[in-house]
C-alpha positions as CSV (number, residue, x, y, z in Angstrom):
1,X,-53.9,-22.7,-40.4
2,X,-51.1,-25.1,-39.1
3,X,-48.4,-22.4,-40.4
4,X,-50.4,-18.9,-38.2
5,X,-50.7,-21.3,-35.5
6,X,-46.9,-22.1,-35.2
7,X,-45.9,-18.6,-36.9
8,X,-48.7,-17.3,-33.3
9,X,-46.5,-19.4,-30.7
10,X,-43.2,-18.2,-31.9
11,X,-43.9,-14.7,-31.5
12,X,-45.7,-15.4,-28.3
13,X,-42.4,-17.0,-27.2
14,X,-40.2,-14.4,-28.2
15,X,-42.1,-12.1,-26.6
16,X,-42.1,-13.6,-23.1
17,X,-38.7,-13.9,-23.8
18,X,-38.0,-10.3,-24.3
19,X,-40.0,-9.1,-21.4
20,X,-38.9,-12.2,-18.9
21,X,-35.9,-10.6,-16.5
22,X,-32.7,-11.6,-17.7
23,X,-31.9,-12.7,-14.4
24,X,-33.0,-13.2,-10.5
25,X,-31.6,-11.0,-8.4
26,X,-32.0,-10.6,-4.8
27,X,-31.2,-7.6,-2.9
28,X,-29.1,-8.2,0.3
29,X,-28.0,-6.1,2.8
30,X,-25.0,-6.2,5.6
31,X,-26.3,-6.4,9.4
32,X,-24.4,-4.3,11.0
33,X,-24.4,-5.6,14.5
34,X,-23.3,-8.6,13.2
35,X,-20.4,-7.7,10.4
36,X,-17.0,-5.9,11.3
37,X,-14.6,-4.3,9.0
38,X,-11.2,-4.5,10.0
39,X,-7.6,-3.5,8.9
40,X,-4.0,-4.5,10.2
41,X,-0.9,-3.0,9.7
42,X,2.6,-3.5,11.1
43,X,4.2,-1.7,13.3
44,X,8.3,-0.6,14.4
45,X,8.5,-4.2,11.9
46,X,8.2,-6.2,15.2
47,X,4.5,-6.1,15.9
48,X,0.9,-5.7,13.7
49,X,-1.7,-2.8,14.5
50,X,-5.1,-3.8,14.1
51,X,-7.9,-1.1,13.9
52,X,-11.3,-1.4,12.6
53,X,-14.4,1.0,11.6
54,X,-17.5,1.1,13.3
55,X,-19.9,2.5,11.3
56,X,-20.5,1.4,7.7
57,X,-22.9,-0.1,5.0
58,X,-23.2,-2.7,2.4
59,X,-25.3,-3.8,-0.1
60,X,-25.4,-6.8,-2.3
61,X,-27.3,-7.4,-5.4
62,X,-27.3,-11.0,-5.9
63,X,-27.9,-12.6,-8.8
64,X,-29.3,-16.5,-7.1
65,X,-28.5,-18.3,-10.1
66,X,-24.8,-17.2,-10.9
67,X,-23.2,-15.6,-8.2
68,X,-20.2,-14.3,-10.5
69,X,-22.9,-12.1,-12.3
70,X,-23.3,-10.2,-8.5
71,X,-22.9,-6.5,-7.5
72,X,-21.8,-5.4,-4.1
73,X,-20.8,-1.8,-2.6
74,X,-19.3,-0.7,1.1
75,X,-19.5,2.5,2.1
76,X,-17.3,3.3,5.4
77,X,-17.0,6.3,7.7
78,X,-13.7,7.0,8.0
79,X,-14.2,8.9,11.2
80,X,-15.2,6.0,12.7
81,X,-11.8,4.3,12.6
82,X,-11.0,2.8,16.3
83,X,-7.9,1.0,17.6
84,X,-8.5,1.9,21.1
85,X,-5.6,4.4,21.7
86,X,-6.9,8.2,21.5
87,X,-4.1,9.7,20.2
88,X,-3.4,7.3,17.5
89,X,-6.8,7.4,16.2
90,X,-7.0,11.1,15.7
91,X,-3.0,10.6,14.2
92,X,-5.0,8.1,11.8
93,X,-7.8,10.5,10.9
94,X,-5.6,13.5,10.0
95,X,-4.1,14.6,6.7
96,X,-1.1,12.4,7.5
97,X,-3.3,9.5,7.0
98,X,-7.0,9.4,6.4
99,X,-7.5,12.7,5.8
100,X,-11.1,12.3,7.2
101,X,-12.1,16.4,7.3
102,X,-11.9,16.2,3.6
103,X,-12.8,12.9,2.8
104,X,-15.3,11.3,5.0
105,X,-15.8,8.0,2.8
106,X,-14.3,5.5,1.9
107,X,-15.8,3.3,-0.5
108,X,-15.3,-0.1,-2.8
109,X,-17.5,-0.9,-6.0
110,X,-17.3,-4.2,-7.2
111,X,-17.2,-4.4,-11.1
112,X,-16.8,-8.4,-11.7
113,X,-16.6,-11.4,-9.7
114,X,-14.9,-14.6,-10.6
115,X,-15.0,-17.9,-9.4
116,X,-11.5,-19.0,-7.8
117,X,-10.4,-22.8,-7.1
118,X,-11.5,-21.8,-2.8
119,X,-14.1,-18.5,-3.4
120,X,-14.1,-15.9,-5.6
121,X,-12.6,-12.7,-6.4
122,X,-13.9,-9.7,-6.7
123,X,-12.3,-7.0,-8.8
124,X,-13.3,-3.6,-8.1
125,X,-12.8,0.5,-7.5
126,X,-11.3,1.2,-3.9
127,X,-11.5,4.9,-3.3
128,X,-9.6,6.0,0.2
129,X,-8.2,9.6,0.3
130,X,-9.8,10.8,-2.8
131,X,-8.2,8.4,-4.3
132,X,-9.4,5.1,-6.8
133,X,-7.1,2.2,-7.6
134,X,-8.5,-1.4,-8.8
135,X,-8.3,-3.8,-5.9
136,X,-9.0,-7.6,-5.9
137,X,-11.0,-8.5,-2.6
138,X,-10.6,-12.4,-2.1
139,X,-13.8,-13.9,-0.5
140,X,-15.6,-16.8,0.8
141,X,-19.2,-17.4,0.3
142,X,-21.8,-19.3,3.2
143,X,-25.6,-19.8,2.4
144,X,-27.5,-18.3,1.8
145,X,-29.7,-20.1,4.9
146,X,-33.1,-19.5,6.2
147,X,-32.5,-18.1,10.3
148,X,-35.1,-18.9,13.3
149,X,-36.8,-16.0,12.1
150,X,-36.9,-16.8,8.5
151,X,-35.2,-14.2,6.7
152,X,-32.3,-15.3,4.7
153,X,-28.7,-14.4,5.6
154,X,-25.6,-15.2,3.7
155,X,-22.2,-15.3,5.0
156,X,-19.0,-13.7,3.9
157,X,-15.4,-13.6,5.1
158,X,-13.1,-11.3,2.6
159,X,-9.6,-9.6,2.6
160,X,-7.4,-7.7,0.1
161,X,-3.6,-6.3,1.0
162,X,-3.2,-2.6,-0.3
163,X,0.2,-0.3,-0.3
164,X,-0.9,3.1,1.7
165,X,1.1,4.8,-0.4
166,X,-1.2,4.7,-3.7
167,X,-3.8,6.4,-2.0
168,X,-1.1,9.1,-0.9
169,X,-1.3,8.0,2.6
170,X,2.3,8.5,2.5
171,X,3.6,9.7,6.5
172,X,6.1,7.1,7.5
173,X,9.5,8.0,9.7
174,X,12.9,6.0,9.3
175,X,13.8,4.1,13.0
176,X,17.6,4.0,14.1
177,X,17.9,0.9,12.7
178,X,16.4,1.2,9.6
179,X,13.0,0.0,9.8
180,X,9.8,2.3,9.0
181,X,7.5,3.1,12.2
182,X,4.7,1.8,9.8
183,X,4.2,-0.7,7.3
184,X,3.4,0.2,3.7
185,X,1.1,-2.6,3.4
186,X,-2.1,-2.3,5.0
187,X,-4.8,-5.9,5.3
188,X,-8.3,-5.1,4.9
189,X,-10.6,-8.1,6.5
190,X,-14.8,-7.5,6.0
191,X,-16.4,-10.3,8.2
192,X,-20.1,-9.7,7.0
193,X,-23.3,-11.0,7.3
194,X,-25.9,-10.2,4.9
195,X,-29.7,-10.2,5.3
196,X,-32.1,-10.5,2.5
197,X,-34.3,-6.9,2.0
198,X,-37.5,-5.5,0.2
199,X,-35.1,-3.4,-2.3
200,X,-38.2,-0.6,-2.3
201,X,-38.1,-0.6,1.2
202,X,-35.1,-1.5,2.9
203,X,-36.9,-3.9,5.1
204,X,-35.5,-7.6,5.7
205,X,-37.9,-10.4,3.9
206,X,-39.6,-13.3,5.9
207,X,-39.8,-16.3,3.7
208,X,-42.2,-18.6,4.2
């Protein structure tokens, strides 16, 4: 009797087991009228551009007991690149740059994160022109926190330097003296805060 009872439990356990989630994961999403994503690039070598796109989305699957087991996607509009001068926005949008009439997205897909000594890294496809290259985006993590209206909101401030030139964003002209009219290296900066959503719905969560 002894040896059904114990032989009864072990299955029992091994079956809650195999149908208990392998892990907790939350679905957060980016607030929009509270994130920015920005870029900066030099200019005649003597001064920095900075730009940024206002319209985008993000969502973050996150995994509330190991954050390094997390998923996260951005989606931007390209056409909705701003640096407040006209004609170098629609310079920016054309084939020369963006290309945006052909490629109206540009996107990043996280494939790992990993813990760093000051935040994490996460490593992941970038895809601007067409165009994928692997791309670590350095970021810091805050919260997540419970706000006056009780959803939960997390924080996060991340960058990653790319070269224009792999994603053939390639126009450049040669000043007088030798320097380029535009940097090769272009600094992406995602200021972001994320609220906590109903993944069936879309709709932020009030905790209790």
């Amino acid at each position: 009797m002894r040896l059904k009872q114990m032989v009864a439990v072990l299955l029992a356990g091994l079956l809650a087991a195999a149908v208990a989630p392998a892990q907790e994961v939350a679905t957060y999403r980016m607030d929009g009228a509270h994130s920015a994503v920005n870029f900066v690039v030099s200019h005649f070598t003597v001064s920095k551009v900075r730009g940024g796109f206002e319209k985008f989305t993000g969502t973050f699957q996150v995994d509330e007991k190991d954050f390094t087991r997390s998923q996260f996607e951005v989606t931007i509009q390209a056409a909705s690149l701003n640096t407040r001068v006209e004609n170098r926005d629609n310079h920016l949008k054309s084939a020369d740059f963006l290309d945006v009439a052909n490629h109206a997205e540009i996107t990043f897909k996280s494939k790992r994160i990993e813990k760093t000594a000051d935040g994490y890294v996460a490593v992941g496809d970038l895809t601007i022109r067409g165009t994928t290259r692997e791309v670590p985006l350095h970021f810091t993590l805050v919260g997540p926190i419970k706000d006056p209206l009780k959803f939960s909101r997390i924080g996060v401030e991340a960058s990653a330097t790319i070269n224009r030139h792999d994603f053939g964003a390639n126009w450049n002209r040669v000043m007088e003296g030798g320097g380029l009219f535009v940097g090769d290296e272009v600094k992406i900066e995602i200021n972001a805060e994320l609220v906590k959503v109903d993944p069936a719905t879309g709709q932020p969560i009030r905790l209790e």
